[in-house]
C-alpha positions in Angstrom: 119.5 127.8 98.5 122.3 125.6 96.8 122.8 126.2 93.6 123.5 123.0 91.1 125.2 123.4 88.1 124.7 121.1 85.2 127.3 118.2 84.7 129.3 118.4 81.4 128.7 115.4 79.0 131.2 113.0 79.4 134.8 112.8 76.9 133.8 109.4 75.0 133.2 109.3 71.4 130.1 108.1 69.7 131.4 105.5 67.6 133.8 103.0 68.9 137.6 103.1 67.6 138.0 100.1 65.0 134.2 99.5 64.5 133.0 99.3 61.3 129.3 97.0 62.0 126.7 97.4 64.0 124.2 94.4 65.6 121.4 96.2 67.6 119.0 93.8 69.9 115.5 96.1 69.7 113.7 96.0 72.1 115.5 94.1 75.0 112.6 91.7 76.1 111.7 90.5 79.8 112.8 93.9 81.3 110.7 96.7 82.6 111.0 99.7 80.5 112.2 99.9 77.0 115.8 99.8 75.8 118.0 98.2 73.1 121.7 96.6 73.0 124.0 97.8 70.7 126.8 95.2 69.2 130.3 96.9 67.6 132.2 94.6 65.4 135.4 95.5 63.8 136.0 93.6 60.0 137.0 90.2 61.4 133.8 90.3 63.3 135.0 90.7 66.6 133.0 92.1 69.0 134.3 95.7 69.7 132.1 96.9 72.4 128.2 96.5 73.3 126.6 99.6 74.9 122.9 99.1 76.8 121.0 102.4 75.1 117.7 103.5 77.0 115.6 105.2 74.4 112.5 106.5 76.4 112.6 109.3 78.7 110.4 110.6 81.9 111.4 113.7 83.1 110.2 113.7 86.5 113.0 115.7 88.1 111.9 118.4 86.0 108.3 118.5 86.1 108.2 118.2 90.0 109.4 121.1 90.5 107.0 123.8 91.8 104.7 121.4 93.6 103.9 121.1 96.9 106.3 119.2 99.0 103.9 116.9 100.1 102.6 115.4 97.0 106.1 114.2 96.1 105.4 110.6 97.8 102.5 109.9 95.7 103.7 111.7 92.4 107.1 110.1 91.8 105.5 106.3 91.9 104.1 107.3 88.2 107.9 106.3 87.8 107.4 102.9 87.4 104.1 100.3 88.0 106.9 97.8 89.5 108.8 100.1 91.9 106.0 102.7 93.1 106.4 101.3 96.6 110.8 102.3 96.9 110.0 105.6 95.2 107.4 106.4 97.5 109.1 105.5 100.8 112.7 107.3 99.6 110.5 110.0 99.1 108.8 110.1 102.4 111.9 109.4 104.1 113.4 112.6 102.3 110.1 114.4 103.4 110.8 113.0 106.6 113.9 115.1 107.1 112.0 118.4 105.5 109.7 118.5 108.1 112.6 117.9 110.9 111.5 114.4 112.3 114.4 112.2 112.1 112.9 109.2 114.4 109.6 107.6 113.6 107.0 106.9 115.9 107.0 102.8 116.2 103.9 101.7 114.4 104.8 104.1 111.7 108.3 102.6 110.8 107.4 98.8 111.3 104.2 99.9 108.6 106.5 101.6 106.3 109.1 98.2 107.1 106.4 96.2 106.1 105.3 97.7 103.6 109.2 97.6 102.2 109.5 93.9 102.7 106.2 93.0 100.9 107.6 95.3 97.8 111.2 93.3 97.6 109.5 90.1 98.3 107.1 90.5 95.6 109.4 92.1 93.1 112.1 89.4 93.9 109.3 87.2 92.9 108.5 88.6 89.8 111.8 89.0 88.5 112.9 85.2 89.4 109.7 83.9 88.0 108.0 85.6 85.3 111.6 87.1 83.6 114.6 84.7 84.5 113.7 81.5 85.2 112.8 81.1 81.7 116.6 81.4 80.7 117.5 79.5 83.8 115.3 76.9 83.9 114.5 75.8 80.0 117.7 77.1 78.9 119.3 80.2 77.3 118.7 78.7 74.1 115.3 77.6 74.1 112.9 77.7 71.8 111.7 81.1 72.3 108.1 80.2 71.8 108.4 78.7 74.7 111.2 80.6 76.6 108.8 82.6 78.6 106.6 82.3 81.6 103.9 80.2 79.7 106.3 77.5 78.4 108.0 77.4 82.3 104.3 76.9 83.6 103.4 73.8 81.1 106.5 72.8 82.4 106.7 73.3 86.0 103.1 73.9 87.1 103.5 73.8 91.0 106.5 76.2 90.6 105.0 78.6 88.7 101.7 78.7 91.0 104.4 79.2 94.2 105.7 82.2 92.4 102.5 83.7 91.9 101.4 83.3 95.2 104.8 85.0 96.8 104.4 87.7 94.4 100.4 87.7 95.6 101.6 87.8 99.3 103.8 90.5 98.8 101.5 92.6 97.4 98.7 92.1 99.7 101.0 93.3 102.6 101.5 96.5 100.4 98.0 96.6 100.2 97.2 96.5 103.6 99.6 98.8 105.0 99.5 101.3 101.5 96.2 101.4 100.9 96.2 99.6 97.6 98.8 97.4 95.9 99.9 100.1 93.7 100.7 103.9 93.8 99.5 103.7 97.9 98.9 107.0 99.4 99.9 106.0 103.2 103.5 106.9 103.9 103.0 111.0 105.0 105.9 113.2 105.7 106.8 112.5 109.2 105.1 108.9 109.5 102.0 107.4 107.8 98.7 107.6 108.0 96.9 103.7 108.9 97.8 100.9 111.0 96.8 97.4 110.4 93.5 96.0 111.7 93.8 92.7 114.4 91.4 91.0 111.3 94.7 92.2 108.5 97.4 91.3 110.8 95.5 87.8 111.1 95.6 86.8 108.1 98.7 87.6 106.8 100.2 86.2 109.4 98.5 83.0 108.6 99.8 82.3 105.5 103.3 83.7 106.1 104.5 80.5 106.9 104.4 78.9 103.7 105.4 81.8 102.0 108.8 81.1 103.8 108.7 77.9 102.8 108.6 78.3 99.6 110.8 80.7 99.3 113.6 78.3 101.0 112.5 76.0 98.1 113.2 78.7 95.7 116.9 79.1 97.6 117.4 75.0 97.4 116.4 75.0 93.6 118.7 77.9 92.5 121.8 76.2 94.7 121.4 73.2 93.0 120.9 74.9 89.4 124.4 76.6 90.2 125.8 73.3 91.4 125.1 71.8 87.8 126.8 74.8 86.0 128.6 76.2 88.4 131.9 77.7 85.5 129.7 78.8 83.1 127.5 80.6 85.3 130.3 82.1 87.6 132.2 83.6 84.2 129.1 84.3 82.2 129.4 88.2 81.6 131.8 88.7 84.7 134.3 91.1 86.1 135.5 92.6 89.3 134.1 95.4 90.5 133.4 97.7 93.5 130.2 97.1 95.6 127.7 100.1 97.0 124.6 99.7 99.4 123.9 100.8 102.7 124.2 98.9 106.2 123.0 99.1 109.6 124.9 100.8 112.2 125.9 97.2 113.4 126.9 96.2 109.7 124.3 94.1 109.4 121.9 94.6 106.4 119.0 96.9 106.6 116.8 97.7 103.6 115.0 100.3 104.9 117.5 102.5 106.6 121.4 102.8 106.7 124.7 104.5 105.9 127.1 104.0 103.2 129.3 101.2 102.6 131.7 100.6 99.3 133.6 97.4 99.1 136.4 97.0 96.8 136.4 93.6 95.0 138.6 91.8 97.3 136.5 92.5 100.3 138.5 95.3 102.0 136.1 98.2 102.9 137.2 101.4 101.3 134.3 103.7 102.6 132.5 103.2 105.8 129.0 104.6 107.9 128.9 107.7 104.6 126.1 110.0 105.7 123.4 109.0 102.9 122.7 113.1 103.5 125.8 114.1 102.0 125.7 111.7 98.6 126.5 114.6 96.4 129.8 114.5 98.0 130.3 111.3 97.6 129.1 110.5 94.0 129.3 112.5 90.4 127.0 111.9 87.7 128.4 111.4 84.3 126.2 111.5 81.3 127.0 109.8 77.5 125.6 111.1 74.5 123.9 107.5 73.2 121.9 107.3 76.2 119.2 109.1 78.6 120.3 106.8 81.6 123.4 108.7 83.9 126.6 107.0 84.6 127.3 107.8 88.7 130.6 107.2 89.9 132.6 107.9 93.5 134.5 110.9 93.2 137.5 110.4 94.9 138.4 107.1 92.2 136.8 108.8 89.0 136.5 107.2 85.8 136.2 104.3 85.3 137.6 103.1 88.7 134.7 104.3 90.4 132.2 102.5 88.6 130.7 99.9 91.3 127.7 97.8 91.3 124.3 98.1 93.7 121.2 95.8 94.2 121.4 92.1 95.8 124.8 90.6 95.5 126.7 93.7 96.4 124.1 94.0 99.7 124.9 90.7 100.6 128.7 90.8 100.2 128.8 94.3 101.8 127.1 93.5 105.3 128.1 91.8 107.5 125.0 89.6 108.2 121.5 89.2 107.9 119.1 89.4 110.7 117.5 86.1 110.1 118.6 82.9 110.8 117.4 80.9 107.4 118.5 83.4 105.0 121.8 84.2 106.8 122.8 80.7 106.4 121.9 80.3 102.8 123.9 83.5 102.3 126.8 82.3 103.9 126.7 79.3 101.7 126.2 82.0 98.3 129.6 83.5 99.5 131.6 80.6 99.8 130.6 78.7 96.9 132.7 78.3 94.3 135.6 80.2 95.8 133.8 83.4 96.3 133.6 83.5 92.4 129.7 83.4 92.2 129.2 85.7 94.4 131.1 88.8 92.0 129.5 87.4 89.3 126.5 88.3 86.9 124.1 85.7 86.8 125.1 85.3 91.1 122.3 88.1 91.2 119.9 85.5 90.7 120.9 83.9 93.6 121.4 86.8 95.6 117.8 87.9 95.0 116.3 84.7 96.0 118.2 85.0 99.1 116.3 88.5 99.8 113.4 87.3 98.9 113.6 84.7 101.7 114.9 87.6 104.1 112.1 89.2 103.6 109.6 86.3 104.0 111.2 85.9 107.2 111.3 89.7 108.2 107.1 89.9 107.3 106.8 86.7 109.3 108.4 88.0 112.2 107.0 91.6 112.2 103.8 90.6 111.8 104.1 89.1 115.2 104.2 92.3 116.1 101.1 94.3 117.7 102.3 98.1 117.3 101.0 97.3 113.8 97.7 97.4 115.0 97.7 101.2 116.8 100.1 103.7 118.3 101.5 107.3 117.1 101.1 107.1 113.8 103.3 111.0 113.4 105.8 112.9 114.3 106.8 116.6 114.1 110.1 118.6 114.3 111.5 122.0 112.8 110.8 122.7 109.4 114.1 122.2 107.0 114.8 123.2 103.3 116.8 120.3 102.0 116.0 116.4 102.5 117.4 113.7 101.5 115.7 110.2 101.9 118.0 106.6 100.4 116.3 102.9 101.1 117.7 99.9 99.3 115.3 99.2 96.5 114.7 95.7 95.1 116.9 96.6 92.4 119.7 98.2 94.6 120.2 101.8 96.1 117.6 104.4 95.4 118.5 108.0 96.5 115.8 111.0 96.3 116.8 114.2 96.9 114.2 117.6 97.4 115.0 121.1 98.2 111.9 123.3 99.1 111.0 126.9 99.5 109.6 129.0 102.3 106.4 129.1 100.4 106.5 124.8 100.2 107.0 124.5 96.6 109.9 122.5 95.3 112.6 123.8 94.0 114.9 121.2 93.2 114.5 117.5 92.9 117.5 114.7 92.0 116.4 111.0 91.3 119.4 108.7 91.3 118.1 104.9 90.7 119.3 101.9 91.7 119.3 100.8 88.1 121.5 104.2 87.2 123.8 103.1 89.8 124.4 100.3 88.0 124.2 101.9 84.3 128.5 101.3 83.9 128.6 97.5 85.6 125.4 96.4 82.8 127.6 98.0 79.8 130.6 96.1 80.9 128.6 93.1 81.6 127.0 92.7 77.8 130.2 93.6 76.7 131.8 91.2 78.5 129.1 88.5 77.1 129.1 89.9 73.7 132.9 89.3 73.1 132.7 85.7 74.7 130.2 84.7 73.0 129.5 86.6 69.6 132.9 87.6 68.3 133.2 85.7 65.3 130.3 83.5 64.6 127.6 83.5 62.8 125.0 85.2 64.8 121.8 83.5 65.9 118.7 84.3 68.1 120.1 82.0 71.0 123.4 83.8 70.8 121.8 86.9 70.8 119.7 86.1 73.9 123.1 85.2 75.8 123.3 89.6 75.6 119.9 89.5 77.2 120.6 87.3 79.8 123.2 89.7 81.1 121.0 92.5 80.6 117.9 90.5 83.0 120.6 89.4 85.6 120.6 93.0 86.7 116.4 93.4 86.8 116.8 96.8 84.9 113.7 99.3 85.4 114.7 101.0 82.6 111.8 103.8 83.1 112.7 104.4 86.4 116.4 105.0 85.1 115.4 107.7 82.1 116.6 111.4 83.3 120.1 112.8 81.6 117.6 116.0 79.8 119.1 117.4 76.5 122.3 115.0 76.4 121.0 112.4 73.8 120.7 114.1 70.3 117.2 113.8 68.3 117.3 112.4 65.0 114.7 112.8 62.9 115.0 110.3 59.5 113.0 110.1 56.4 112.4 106.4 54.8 111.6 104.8 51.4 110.0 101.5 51.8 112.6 100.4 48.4 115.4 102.2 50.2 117.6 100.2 53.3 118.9 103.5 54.1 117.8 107.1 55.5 117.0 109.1 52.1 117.0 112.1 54.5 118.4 113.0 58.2 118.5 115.5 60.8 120.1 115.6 64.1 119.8 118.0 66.6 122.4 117.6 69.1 122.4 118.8 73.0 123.4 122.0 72.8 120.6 122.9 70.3 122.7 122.7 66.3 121.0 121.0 64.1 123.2 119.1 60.9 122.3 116.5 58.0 124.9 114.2 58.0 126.2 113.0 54.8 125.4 108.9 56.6 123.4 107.5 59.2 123.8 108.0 62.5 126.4 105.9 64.6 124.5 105.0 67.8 122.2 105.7 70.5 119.2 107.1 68.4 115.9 106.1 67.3 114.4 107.3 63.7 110.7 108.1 63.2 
């Protein structure tokens, strides 16, 4: 069995050089999972640096190990109530290769495909809806009473109801192929384990028309918004950076199934068809002591060059088309706007993602055309393996799950790297970025402030899915006087088990109880 040795914690120092004040943004709102932005000002009040911190952790890659194999696909969807659908699918895909079958029987890849497209569709949808278009729509600095989903409905009714009836869609083809809409039990290693009724495939099929539709409204509205602010939006929070994601065999996009393809930021392809198997080779995971999310990087360009970025902008520069006609001419137009300069930048994800989503609307359309959904092998079998490795491209960007197994079925080693890790170096340059565009010396407010969160959303973090770098984040344990601003007492235990009471609080990355 391989062994994996522990990486070391990355050389970067707590506190930033030259900062001597700290703004902290606790919690980060509209996201899923629980985090906080930390602002470093030097004495003039410029912005130093701004870190994204996630404070919760879930140690699944720890406590899966020594269970059976096979419950892996429904276990590691306790990840995250928004994802369950990508974690379940990488996992049976990674199963798939433990039990030797590396071709699905038909009906059981275009279920699992369906069931794919109805999770991206309905998470695009939630994300555009419910968390961004509030910014996008009513303005960054809004009224926050009524920067959120209920001001945008009193505002625009019809569009809100549209959103909530994609999102609906999607989830009902999750239901029907999963079993339920959330934490489904269908995908088996090897295949799955149900095919769609004639009376299920009828009546999605039905309504999948104007589900298009409205997602090519959705496209139409977000070109025009980037029409009307088309500087600001491409330089909000922007840099260059490297793209990651996988691509069909033709180069086309697939989000279910692929190789490796990185993309430096001019275009020119500087890795090619990577054997998703071999991603150890391929990436490093660095950890920082301020937060419980990892920091991956490509190898051969190590720090920082090799940070890169995942999810929907990097998968539509990286291929080299998409399968439908609709949404391969909208992205098309994405690419060429604005000189290309959207497209690299951090509020372009928007766009992106509303692209997908109408991928995918097309993609369920077409599929459910299909009648293998209704019958056919539903399994396959091969010779029994010990390692498997199973990637997909998530809503959120590349999701990699990794299991090693015994001869007695239990696992025995188990490595999570999310598509919101992958992109754990990009969202720290990204509010930095912001942060010194917009905060370095003014007076702060609650709209500037939300400019930070703004960048953070572009991304749609699942910051509990991300949570996994065990014993690298020191514990502090602080003791308050309701009269007193300060810690009257302190403890820290840091990773490698000493404990200290420091003379002054803390400089980042911890929460006090």
């Amino acid at each position: 069995m391989t062994q994996h040795a522990p990486q070391a914690v990355s050389p970067r120092p707590s506190l930033p050089a030259n900062a001597t004040r700290r703004v902290a943004i606790d919690p980060l709102s509209r996201v899923e999972g629980h985090g906080k932005v930390t602002i470093w000002l030097d004495d003039d009040g410029q912005v130093v640096e701004a870190r994204l911190h996630i404070v919760e952790f879930r140690g699944f890659e720890a406590f899966i190990v020594g269970r059976p194999y096979w419950e892996a696909p429904v276990v590691v969807q306790r990840l995250c109530g928004i994802c369950p659908v990508s974690h379940h699918l990488a996992a049976a895909k990674a199963l798939d290769r433990l039990v030797g079958v590396t071709q699905l029987p038909p009906t059981a890849e275009k279920m699992r495909r369906l069931m794919h497209y109805g999770q991206v569709l309905q998470s695009h949808a939630l994300h555009f809806f419910y968390l961004a278009a509030p910014d996008l729509l009513l303005g960054f600095s809004a009224d926050p009473a009524q920067r959120n989903v209920f001001g945008l409905a009193a505002q625009k009714p019809e569009l809100a109801r549209q959103g909530i009836l994609v999102r609906q869609f999607g989830q009902e083809c999750i239901e029907a192929t999963a079993g339920k809409r959330i934490h489904g039990t269908s995908a088996v290693p090897g295949g799955i384990h149900k095919n769609l009724s004639r009376r299920e495939r009828m009546a999605l099929l039905s309504r999948a028309p104007e589900i298009r539709s409205w997602c090519e409204a959705a496209v139409a509205l977000i070109e025009r918004l980037f029409t009307e602010h088309a500087r600001f939006f491409a330089q909000f929070g922007s840099f260059q950076t490297k793209t990651f994601s996988l691509v069909a065999a033709d180069g086309s996009l697939d989000l279910y199934d692929g190789t490796f393809r990185v993309k430096e930021a001019n275009g020119a392809i500087l890795i090619d068809h990577y054997d998703p198997n071999d991603y150890d080779q391929l990436l490093v995971e660095a950890v920082r002591p301020w937060s419980y999310m990892k920091f991956p990087y490509l190898k051969a360009y190590g720090e920082p060059d090799g940070f890169y970025r995942v999810g929907p902008s990097a998968r539509l520069i990286n291929c080299d088309r998409l399968t439908t006609a609709r949404a391969e001419a909208a992205r098309q137009r994405f690419l060429t706007f604005d000189q290309g300069a959207v497209a690299h930048s951090t509020l372009g994800y928007h766009w992106a993602r509303l692209i997908e989503m109408l991928h995918c609307a097309e993609l369920i359309e077409a599929l459910l055309t299909d009648a293998d959904l209704e019958g056919g092998e539903l399994r396959a079998r091969g010779q029994r393996q010990h390692r498997g490795v199973g990637v997909i491209e998530a809503p959120r960007g590349t999701l990699i799950h990794h299991y090693e197994v015994g001869d007695d079925d239990l696992i025995t080693y188990c490595n999570l790297i999310v598509s919101t890790t992958h992109n754990n170096a990009v969202m720290n340059q990204a509010v930095t970025t912001a942060a010194k565009a917009f905060l370095s010396g003014v007076t702060l407010t609650e709209a500037l402030l939300n400019h930070i969160e703004v960048a953070v959303r572009a991304f749609d973090p699942c910051l509990s899915c991300a949570t996994h770098a065990l014993g690298q984040m020191p514990l502090v344990v602080s003791l308050h006087h309701k009269d007193v601003p300060t810690p009257i007492d302190m403890l820290v235990r840091h990773s490698d088990g000493t404990i200290e009471r420091p003379t002054a609080a803390p400089a980042l990355g911890t929460k006090g109880t």
